[in-house]
C-alpha positions, 0 to 999 in steps of 0.5 A: 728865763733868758737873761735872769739870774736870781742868784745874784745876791746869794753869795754875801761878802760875810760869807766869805769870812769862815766862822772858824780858823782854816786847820789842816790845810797849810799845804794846799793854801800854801799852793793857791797863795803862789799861784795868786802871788803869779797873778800879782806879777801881771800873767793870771792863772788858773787854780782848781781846787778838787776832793769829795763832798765835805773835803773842805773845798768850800772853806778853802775857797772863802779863805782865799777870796779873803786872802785876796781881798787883803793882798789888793785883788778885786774879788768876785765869785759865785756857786754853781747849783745842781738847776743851774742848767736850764739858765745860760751864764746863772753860774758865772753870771752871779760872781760877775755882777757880784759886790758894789763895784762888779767886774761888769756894769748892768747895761753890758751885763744885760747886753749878754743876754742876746748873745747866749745863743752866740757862745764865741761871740758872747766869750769875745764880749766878755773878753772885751769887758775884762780886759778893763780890769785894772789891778790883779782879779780874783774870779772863783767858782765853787762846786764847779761841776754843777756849771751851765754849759754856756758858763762852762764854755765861757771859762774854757776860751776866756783864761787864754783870751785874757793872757795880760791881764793879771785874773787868778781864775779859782773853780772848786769842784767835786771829781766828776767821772771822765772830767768835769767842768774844772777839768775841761778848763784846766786842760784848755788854760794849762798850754797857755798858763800855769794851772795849778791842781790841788787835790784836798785829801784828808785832814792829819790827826793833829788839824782833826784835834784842832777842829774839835778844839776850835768848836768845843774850846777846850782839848776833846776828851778821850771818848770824842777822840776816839769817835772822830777817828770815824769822820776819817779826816773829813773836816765836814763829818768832823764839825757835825760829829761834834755838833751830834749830827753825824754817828761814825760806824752807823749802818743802814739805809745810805744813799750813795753820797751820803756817809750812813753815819750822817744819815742817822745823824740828821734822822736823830737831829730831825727826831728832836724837831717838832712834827711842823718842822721835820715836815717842812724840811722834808719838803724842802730837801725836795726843792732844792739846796736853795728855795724859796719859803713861799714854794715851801708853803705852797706845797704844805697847804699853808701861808708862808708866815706860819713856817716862820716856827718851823723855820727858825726850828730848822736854823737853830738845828744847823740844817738851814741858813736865811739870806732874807731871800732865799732859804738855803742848806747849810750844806748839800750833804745835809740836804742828800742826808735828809732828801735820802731819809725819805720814803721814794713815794712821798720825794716823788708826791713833792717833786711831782706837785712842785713841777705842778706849781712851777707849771702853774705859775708859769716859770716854765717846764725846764724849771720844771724838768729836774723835778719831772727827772726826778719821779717819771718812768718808763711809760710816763707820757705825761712826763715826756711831754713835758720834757720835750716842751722844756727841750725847745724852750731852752734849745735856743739858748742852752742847747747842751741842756734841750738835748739831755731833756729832750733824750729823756723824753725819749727814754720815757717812751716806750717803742710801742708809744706812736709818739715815740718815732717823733720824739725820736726825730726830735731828737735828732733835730734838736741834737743837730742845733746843738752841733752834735752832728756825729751824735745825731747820725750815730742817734738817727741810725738806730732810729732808721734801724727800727720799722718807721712809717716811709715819711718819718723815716724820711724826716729823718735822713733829711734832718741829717742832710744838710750837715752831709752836704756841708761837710761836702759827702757826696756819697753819705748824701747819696745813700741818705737820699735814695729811699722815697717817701711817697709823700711828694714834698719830701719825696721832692727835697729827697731828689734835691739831696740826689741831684746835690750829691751827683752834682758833688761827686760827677766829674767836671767837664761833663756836658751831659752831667751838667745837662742833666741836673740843670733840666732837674731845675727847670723841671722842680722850680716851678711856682708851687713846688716845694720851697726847700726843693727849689733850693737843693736844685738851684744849689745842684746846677750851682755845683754843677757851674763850678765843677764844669768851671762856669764860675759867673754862672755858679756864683749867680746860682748860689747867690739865687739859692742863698736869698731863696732859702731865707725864707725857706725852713724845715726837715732839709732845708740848707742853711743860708750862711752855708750857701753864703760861705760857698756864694763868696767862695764862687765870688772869688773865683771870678776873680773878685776876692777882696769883693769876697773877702768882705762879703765874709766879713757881712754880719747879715749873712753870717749870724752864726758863731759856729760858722767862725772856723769855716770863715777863717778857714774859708779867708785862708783860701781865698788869701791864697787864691790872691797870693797874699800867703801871710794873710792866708796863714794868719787866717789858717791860725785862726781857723785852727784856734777856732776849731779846737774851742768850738770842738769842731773838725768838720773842715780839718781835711781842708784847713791840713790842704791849706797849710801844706800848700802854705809849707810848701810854698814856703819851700818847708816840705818837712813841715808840708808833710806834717799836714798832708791828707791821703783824701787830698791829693793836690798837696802830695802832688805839690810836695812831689813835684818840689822835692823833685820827683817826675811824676810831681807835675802829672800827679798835679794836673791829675788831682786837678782833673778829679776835681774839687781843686778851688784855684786850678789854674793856679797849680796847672800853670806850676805843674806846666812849668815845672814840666817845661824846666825838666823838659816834659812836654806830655804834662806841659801839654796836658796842662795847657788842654785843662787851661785852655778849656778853662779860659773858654768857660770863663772869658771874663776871668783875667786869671784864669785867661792869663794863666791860660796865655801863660801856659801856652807861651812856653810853647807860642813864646807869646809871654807879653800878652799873659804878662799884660793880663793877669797884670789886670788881675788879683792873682799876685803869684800867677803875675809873677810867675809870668814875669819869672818865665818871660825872664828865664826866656829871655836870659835863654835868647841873650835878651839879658838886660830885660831878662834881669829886669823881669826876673828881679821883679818875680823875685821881690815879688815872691819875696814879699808874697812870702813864696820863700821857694819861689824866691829862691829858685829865681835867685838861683837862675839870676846867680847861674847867670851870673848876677849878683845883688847885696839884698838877696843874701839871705831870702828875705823871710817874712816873720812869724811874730813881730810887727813885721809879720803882720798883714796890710789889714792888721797892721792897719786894724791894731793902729785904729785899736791902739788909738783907742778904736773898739771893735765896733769903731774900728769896723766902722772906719775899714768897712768892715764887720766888727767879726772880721775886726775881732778875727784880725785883733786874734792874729794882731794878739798872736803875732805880736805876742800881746794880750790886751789892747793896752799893751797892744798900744805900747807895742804901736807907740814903740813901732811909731817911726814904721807906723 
């Protein structure tokens, strides 16, 4: 069912035209009208529209689309129905494409259809598509708590995508306990753009009156007076008392929706029907709001022009309209009316021949599941099968929904069903393609608590796993790991997760470690042992390279286990763009980060939007490796956007690190505080060390020595300096010890050897030859470092002229690295030395916002955009991936405080003197 929406057309321009005048809701019209009228001044907004079924939301709703219509909008908009979870877009899908002249034309509509298993990616396409619009757009959803989750993911991101162009997004939804769709939009769009909630309640005496005067043309007499006190301001109940449908004060028989008055209502309309066509409504209540009149035949054993009686008997007793396509309920609450006045036998007789037919013909079981839903119990094997087939047919394109199927299949069956364990990994499995890793381990706990047979306990945890290693738990991988199988393939992938988490958590500089994963390779990666095996090895003795600081050694290991679990798949098997995100990461540490930082650019590696925040965080990282702090905080940005859309936290230790290291280099500890993480100890010891506290610097080298620190002798070398100034020879020493079994290690790595020259110069005052190397090298802070010790040296030894010189270097360079601290200290050495300079009054800061802050690599993607480049194009022309483009445009957007590429282009022809 990819890609189909056959709804397009059920929403006409004639409906959005009422039959009658709006009564009653002046007030709430009045609110829309002034949030619309903010859309006409170019910023959009957001509008929803809430209250219980038959409030008047719907009519409210066609009101506005029409007010729109008349004040210039565009106009587009589209119903969600109750199946319409098991098609991704079916709900938005219908108001994009609605009209002659849609908001979007076929071939890119149709081009969405392969991104529905990419939802951020789909999201950005759809921004680009937008933005287009020309004019003021109204996009309006009704009963928006029925939306799909690709439609509701959609409307989440696309409001503050889509900040200058002038689109009043209008949902209308029944309240949904805990927040439903509309709720969850409102609260994404409210810190960007003005939303606005309006909650109908119910009508005044006086707009009752009017209704019941517009519907019988005259003032209603006493008796009709006194009865449409019963509707209780309902507009919906109002209209169908007075059209005999609803009987206030009727008790009985009602459903929990369904007020017991309308009940017997439609039981008496019903009554007045012939015996054809109260059967054939009865049946149609079962298919659904909306069917198909060949369905409805089919279940009544008859050809469909024989419904023709009966159908027009159903229109004419204002239960059911006809579009030519598609039969409709005039009204859900008429359907619920006549679905709850059946007995339960014969609505699960329906629902069960329906899901038959839908099965027969082929339209497949998640058409078939709500039907399914509806009858199966406890025990019903039959119905769980069939929930299970539908949780993998939608899995890769409505993950949200394969997971509500596949935990009602597990529902279904009972404890003693020897399917039920399998089902039971199943959904573990599916909960997991779903990214809901804390769901799945919470699901997958109570499944290991019961008594599993040894090798589907083992599935189990190794479906768990590969999550566990990439949010790097070494000790949860431990314990998952522990329990053999006695079955040798998983018993082998089980060793695998072992050696994972031994290489995580051992200690680096451990020959007799590193000896001992490495033989566990040698021993399991031969020809005929098992693929996924082979690659948890080969990604242990990878760990194990980095820890021990073999950094050629650990990038050619994950490379290796990268391109072999390509073709791997099963319980436990690692992702390749995990393996590929610490492939780059083991890239950059061999000093090729820009080699890295295009690597993560590399779409046939990362096919995963999912994966968008870990590479933005991952870019973060490596831009400070290279010193490049602005890049590296444009990139943290993004990562923060990226992990509060996608609702993913995974990599929050690691993104706080990274933005107090940033803090504190920027010398704002008040802000670094804000970020730091009692897991990672690295930046507390950074923010001790520049407040000034002693043990700063030997806290430094021994959060270095615990490991898992990524530019190590980036923070040896400040811990060694810092202690040198202060004249602590215990840390500068300790410091030199770590470097120097670093360079041995890693020979190659310019660096890591200069920062390890660099160290020993303050004792050897040798400073030229780790001036000459890391010269030689990306790492823009350590060169200047080493250019800032040479000076204070220098000045030290009356060597003034080349001291001033070398020192005046350092700090432009931190200056324009963006290092405001380190700028600053060097200028305080200059000044007690008695120079002086115009420019350094004040440290010149790098901006936040404006053009001026924007990187070498944004600046260069928003004059490719502005000339009219897309993504694609511009991608083509850096070498880049048009991804990498979309995560540049992002900060271009934030930085310069611009929404479209239109206005992004008036800002670079304002700037065309610095361009």
């Amino acid at each position: 069912m990819t890609g189909e929406y056959p709804r397009i057309n059920a929403v006409s321009g004639s409906d959005v035209r009422s039959g009658h005048t709006l009564r009653g809701r002046s007030g709430e019209l009045g609110l829309v009208l002034e949030a619309l009228r903010t859309v006409e001044r170019g910023r959009p907004a957001v509008v929803v529209l809430s209250g219980e079924p038959g409030i008047g939301k719907t009519a409210l709703l066609r009101t506005v689309v029409e007010q729109a219509g008349r004040l210039g909008f565009r106009t587009a908009h589209s119903s969600a129905h109750a199946d319409d979870r098991v098609t991704p877009l079916s709900s938005l899908g219908p108001a994009l494409r609605f009209g002659v002249a849609p908001l979007i034309g076929s071939a890119d509509f149709m081009d969405l259809a392969g991104l529905h298993e990419q939802p951020l990616w789909l999201a950005e396409r759809l921004a680009t598509l937008l933005e287009q619009q020309r004019g003021p757009v109204l996009l309006a959803l009704d009963d928006a708590q029925w939306c799909d989750p690709l439609t509701g993911f959609a409307l989440r991101v696309l409001p503050k995508r889509l900040l200058a162009v002038p689109i009043a997004w209008v949902l209308a939804s029944r309240p949904v306990p805990g927040g439903g769709p509309a709720e969850q939009v409102a609260a994404a769009a409210a810190p960007d753009l003005p939303v606005t909630t309006v909650e109908l309640g119910e009508l005044s005496r006086d707009a009752v009156l009017a209704v019941a005067a517009d519907r019988l043309g005259a003032t209603p007499d006493a008796g009709v007076l006194r009865r449409l006190a019963g509707a209780r301001g309902n507009p919906f109940l109002t209209v169908q008392l007075l059209e005999g449908l609803f009987e206030p004060g009727a008790a009985g028989g009602a459903g929990a929706c369904v007020p017991p008055g309308l009940l017997e209502g439609v039981r008496r309309r019903l009554a007045a029907t012939s015996a054809p066509c109260r059967e054939f409504l009865r049946v149609a209540a079962v298919l659904g709001p909306s069917f198909l009149l060949p369905d409805a035949a089919a279940l009544l054993g008859a050809a469909p022009t024989v419904l023709t009686e009966p159908l027009v008997e159903a229109i004419d007793a204002g239960l059911l309209t006809d579009d030519g396509s598609t039969v409709t309920f005039r009204h859900e609450l008429l359907r619920e009316a006549v679905y709850e006045d059946l007995p339960p036998s014969s609505r699960h007789a329906v629902h069960r021949a329906f899901a038959d037919r839908l099965l027969t013909d082929g339209r497949g079981y998640a058409a078939a599941a709500p039907h399914v839903l509806a009858t199966a119990t406890r025990g019903d094997s039959a119905a769980a099968e069939v929930l299970r087939r539908a949780a993998y047919e939608v899995l890769s394109t409505m993950a949200v929904t394969s997971v509500t199927f596949i935990r009602e299949a597990f529902a279904l069956t009972p404890g003693d069903d020897p399917a039920w364990a399998e089902i039971g990994a199943e959904t573990v499995a599916i909960l997991g393609s779903a990214h809901q890793y804390a769901e799945a381990t919470r699901f997958a706990d109570l499944l290991l608590a019961a008594p599993l047979p040894a090798d589907l306990h083992a599935r189990v945890r190794l479906l768990l796993l590969p999550r566990l290693w990439a949010a790097d738990q070494p000790g949860e991988v431990a314990d998952r790991s522990r329990v053999p199988a006695g079955v040798p393939e998983l018993d082998a992938r089980l060793a695998g997760y072992r050696a994972l988490a031994e290489s995580l958590a051992g200690r680096p500089g451990n020959p007799a470690g590193a000896r001992h994963v490495v033989d566990a390779v040698d021993a399991v990666v031969q020809p005929n042992e098992d693929p996924v095996a082979a690659v948890l090895f080969t990604t242990a003795a990878a760990h194990v390279a980095e820890r021990t600081e073999d950094r050629r050694r650990a990038h050619a290991l994950f490379r290796a286990a990268r391109i072999a679990a390509q073709d791997t798949s099963g319980e436990g098997a690692l992702e390749p763009g995990q393996l590929a995100a610490r492939e780059m990461i083991a890239l950059a540490r061999t000093d090729e980060i820009d080699a890295a930082l295009r690597g993560l650019g590399d779409e046939g590696l990362f096919t995963d939007s999912w994966q968008a925040a870990q590479l933005a965080l991952i870019r973060g990282l490596l831009a400070l490796g290279a010193g490049r702090l602005h890049e590296a905080a444009s990139a943290a940005a993004t990562a923060t956007e990226l992990m509060a859309e996608l609702h993913n936290r995974t990599y929050e230790p690691q993104l706080r690190e990274l933005l107090a290291i940033l803090a504190v280099l920027r010398g704002d500890h008040a802000e670094a505080e804000t970020h730091l993480d009692d897991g990672r100890p690295l930046a507390r010891a950074l923010v001790a060390d520049a407040e000034g506290d002693p043990r700063g610097a030997a806290e430094i080298v021994s959060a270095v020595r615990a490991g898992g620190v990524l530019w190590p002798e980036e923070w040896l070398v400040a811990a060694a300096c810092s202690a040198h100034h202060r004249g602590e020879p215990e840390t500068v020493h300790a410091s030199a010890a770590v470097l120097a079994d670093l360079a041995e290690r890693n020979p190659d790595v310019p660096g890591v050897v200069g920062a390890h020259l660099l160290v020993a110069a303050l004792s050897t005052r040798d400073y030229e030859r780790a001036r000459t190397t890391l010269r030689d090298s990306p790492r823009a802070l350590l060169s200047a470092r080493a250019d800032e010790e040479y000076g204070r040296f220098a000045l030290a030894t009356g060597d003034r002229a080349p001291a001033v010189l070398a020192l005046d270097a350092a700090r432009d360079r931190y200056a324009e690295l963006g290092a405001t601290a380190s700028a600053t200290r060097v200028q305080r050495v200059l000044q007690a030395a008695g120079v002086r300079r115009r420019r350094w009054a004040p440290v010149p800061h790098r901006p936040d916002t404006g053009w001026a802050a924007l990187t070498d690599m944004e600046r260069r993607v928003a004059l490719l955009v502005a000339d009219g480049h897309t993504n694609r194009s511009a991608a083509e022309e850096l070498v880049l991936s048009p991804s990498t483009i979309s995560t540049h445009l992002r900060a271009v957007f934030t930085k310069l405080d611009v929404h479209s590429r239109v206005q992004l282009a008036n800002v670079v022809l304002r700037k065309d003197d610095n361009a």
